[in-house]
C-alpha positions in Angstrom: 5.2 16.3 -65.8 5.3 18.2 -62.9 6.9 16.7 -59.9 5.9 16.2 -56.4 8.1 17.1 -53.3 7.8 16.0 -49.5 8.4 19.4 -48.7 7.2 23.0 -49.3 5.7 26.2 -48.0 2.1 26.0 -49.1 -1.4 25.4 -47.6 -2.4 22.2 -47.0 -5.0 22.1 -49.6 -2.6 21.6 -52.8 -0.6 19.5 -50.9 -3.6 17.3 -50.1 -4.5 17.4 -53.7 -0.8 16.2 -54.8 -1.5 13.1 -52.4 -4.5 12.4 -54.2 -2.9 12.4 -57.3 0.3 10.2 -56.4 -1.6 7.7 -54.3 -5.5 7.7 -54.7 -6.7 6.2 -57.9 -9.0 8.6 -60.0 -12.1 7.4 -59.9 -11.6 6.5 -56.1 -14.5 6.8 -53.7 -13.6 7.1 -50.2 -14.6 9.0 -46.8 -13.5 12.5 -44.8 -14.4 11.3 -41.5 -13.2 15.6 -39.7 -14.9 17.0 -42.8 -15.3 20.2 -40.9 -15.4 23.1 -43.5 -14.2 21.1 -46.4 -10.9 23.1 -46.8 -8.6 20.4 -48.3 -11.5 19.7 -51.2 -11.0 22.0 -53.8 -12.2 21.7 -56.7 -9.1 19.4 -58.5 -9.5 17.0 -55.6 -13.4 16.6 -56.0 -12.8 16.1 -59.7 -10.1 13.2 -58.3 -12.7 10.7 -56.7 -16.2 9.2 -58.1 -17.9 9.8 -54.4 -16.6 11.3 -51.1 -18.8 10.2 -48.1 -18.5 13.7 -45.7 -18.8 12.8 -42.3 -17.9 15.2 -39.0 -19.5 15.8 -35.3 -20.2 19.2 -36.5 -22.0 19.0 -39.7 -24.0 15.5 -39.2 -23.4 14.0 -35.8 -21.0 11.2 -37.0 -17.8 10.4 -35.1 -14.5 9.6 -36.4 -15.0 6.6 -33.5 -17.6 5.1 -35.1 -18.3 5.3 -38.4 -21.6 4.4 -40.5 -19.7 2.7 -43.4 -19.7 -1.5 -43.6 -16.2 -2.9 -42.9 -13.9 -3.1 -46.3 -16.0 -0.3 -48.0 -13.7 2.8 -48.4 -11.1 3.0 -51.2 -9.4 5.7 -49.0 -9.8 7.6 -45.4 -8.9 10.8 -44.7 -8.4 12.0 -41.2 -7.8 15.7 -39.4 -8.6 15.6 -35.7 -7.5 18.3 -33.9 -4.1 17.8 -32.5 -3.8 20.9 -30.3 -4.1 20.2 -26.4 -5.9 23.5 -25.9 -8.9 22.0 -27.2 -8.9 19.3 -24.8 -8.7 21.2 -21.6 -11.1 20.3 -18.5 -12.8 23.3 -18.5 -14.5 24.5 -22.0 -14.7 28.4 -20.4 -11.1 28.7 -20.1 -9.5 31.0 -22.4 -7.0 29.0 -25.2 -9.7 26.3 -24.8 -12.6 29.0 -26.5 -9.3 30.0 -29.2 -9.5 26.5 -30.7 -13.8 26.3 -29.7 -14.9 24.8 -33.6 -12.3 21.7 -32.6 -13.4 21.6 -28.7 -17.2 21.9 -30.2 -16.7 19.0 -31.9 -14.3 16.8 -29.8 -12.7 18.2 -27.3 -14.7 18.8 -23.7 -17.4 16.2 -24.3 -19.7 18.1 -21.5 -16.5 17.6 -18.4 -15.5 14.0 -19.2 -12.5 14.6 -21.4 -12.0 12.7 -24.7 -12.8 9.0 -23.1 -11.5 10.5 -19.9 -8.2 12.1 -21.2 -7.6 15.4 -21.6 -4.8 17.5 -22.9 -2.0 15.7 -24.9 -3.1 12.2 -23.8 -6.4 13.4 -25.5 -4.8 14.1 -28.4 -3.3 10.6 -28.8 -6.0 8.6 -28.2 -8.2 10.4 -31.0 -6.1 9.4 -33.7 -5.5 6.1 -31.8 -9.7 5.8 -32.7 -9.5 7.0 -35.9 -7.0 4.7 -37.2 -8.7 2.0 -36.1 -11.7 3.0 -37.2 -9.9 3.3 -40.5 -8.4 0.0 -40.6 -12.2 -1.3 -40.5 -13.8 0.7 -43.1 -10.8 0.6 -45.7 -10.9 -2.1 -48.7 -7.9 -4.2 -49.0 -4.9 -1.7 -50.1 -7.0 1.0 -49.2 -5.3 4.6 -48.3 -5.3 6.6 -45.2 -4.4 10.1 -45.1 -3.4 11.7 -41.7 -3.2 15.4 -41.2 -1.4 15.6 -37.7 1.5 17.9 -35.8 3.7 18.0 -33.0 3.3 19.8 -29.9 5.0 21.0 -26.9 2.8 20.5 -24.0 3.4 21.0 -20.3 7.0 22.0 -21.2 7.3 18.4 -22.6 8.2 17.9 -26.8 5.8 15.7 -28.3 6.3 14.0 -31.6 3.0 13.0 -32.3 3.6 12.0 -36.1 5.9 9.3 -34.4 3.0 8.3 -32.3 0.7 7.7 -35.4 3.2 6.1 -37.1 3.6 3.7 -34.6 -0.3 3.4 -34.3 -1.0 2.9 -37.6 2.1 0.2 -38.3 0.8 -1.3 -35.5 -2.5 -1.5 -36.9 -1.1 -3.5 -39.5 -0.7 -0.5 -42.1 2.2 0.4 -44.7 3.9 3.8 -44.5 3.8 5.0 -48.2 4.8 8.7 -47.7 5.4 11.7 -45.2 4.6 15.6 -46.7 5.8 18.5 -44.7 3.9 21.5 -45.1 5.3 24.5 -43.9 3.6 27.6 -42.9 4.0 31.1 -45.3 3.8 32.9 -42.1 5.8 32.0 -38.4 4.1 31.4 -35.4 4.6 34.6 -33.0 6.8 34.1 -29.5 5.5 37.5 -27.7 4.9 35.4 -24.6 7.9 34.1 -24.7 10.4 35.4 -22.0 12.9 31.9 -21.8 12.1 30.1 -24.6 12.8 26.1 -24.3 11.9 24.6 -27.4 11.9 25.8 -31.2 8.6 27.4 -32.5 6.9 24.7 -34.8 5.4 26.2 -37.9 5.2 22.9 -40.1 2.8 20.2 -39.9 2.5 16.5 -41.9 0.2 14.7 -43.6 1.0 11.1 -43.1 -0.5 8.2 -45.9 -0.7 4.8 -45.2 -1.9 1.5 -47.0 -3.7 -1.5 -45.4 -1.9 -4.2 -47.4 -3.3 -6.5 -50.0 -2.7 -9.9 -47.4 -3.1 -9.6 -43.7 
């Protein structure tokens, strides 16, 4: 049997598929609600579930807010907004907003107003505050949610986000089942750097949760 770690250098796609495998039930059907390019379906983790509903602002209009699926419908619920502040910046012309433009395209400027009125990392935390909720609605009774999330330093500030999500979610009324780190082959480049405050990140989390069987 081969064994599954919480941590390793690898792309997020095998890791994604390991999760699958440890907590989603073959035969599962369940939602991607930031679809986007489909990059953590390959093909092991399609043959995984009976039916994945695809949903995304890019590809068919649907947001993660507000989901076309009847309450207590989804066997699991993967979500992967973005989590970089750059994509929520006021103004979509500036120039590390148009470096992360396939996220701010989708979610980020929303034509000036912000994501409902926030912008930067307070943007960032109320998207997954949305998601998970919407999550909690869709999900059948011990249902599985699948975060993709990472922390940020923003305005000189350290921000845990996984911690935030955790909390969301456990306040939701979720289980924590599991953390992965993933860890990036390559590290993230400090040319800009003259002083440097706060360690490079070059790992990120996927984060799965269960809504219980009794509420």
């Amino acid at each position: 049997m081969s064994l599954i770690y919480t941590a390793r250098v690898e792309k997020n796609a095998p890791v994604f598929s390991d999760i699958l495998r440890l907590y989603v039930p073959k035969g599962a059907s369940g939602c991607d609600v930031t679809y986007g390019r489909g990059k953590f379906w390959s093909a092991a983790t399609r043959s995984h579930v009976k039916k994945l509903h695809a949903s995304d602002k890019l590809i068919n209009e649907v947001c993660l807010s507000n989901l076309p699926y009847p309450p207590n419908s989804m066997d699991f619920h993967v979500l992967d907004p973005p989590y970089i502040c750059g994509a929520f910046r006021p103004r979509a012309g500036q120039k590390s907003h148009q470096q992360h433009s396939d996220f701010a395209h989708r979610y980020g400027n929303h034509g000036g107003t912000g994501y409902r009125g926030k912008y930067y990392h307070a943007a960032v935390e109320a998207i997954y505050v949305d998601g998970l909720t919407e999550a909690w609605r869709v999900l059948k009774l011990r249902g599985v949610q699948i975060t993709k999330v990472a922390d940020e330093v923003s305005n000189h500030k350290q921000h845990l986000t996984h911690c935030h999500v955790v909390n969301t979610a456990v306040g939701l009324g979720f289980e924590v089942l599991d953390l992965f780190v993933v860890v990036r082959a390559d590290k993230p480049h400090g040319r800009r750097i003259q002083n440097q405050e706060h360690a490079l990140k070059n790992h990120s989390y996927f984060l799965v949760f269960r809504k219980p069987k009794c509420q």
